[in-house]
C-alpha positions, 0 to 999 in steps of 0.5 A: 929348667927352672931357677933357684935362688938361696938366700943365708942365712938360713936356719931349719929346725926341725923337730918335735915341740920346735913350734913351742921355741920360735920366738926364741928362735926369732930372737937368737938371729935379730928378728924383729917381724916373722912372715909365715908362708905356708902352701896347704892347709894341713898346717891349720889342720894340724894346730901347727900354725896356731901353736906357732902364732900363739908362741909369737903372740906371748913373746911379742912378736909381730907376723903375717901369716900368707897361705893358701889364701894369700894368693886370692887377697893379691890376685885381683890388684896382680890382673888389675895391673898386668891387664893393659899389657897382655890383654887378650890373654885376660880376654880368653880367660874371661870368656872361656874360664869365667864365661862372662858376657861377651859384648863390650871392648876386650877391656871391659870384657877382661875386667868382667873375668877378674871380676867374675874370680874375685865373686868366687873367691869371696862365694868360697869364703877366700879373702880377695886383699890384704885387709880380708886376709886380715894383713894390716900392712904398713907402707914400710912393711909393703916396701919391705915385702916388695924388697923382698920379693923383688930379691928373691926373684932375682930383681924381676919375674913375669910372664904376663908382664915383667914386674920389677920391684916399684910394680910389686909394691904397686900391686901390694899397695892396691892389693890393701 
């Protein structure tokens, strides 16, 4: 069974038009900065995240936007850094998924795969860092998506390789 952390204060509005009050929202509880997350792209489909994003906009407040996209834009750095630990893991999935070239050290080889995803990420029109999905992120706001994070996972999460919070903000950082 999986593990399930809930974090309050928690406020979900719901409703038609709702999309038209979020800064207001924003404001009521002290928000200084909004992360949107989203999963599919009926969001942008639907007008739904310009309608939000344009209401932040005329109200001033600050926000990053992580879809389906953010995904790619951290992927790359994630591998690069988890890679050394779980080797033959990166190894199988360079030959078998990504059918790369198999000579070289299982590292290189490893490195051809993550390589490889990245062309195709980029190939689909997928940003591969933060800077393509056009995140601007500070120290401060890399330290506090790391924070972030690391809490909502209950202080560290990993299957490839533990990762703790200092090795979040690692990866974000290269992630840029």
């Amino acid at each position: 069974m999986f593990g399930f952390n809930y974090y309050t204060p928690t406020k979900v509005v719901f409703g038609k038009g709702t999309e038209s009050r979020v800064a207001e929202l924003v404001r009521e509880f002290g928000g200084k900065k909004v992360l949107i997350h989203y999963g599919g792209g009926s969001v942008i489909r639907s007008g739904l995240l310009q309608r939000v994003t344009d209401t932040l906009d005329a109200a001033g407040i600050p926000y990053v936007t992580l879809g389906g996209a953010g995904l790619a834009a951290v992927w790359g750095s994630w591998a690069r850094y988890v890679c050394p630990e779980c080797l033959p893991r990166f190894k199988r999935f360079a030959l078998n998924v990504m059918g790369v070239d198999p000579s070289g050290t299982d590292a290189e080889i490893a490195l051809r795969g993550i390589e490889a995803l990245e062309a195709f990420f980029r190939r689909i029109g997928m940003p591969t860092n933060l800077r393509e999905l056009g995140v601007a992120a500070t120290d401060e706001d890399l330290a506090l998506m790391a924070h972030k994070c690391a809490v909502g996972v209950g202080g560290a999460m990993g299957s490839a390789r533990l990762l703790k919070e200092e090795d979040m903000l690692a990866i974000y950082q290269a992630s840029r």
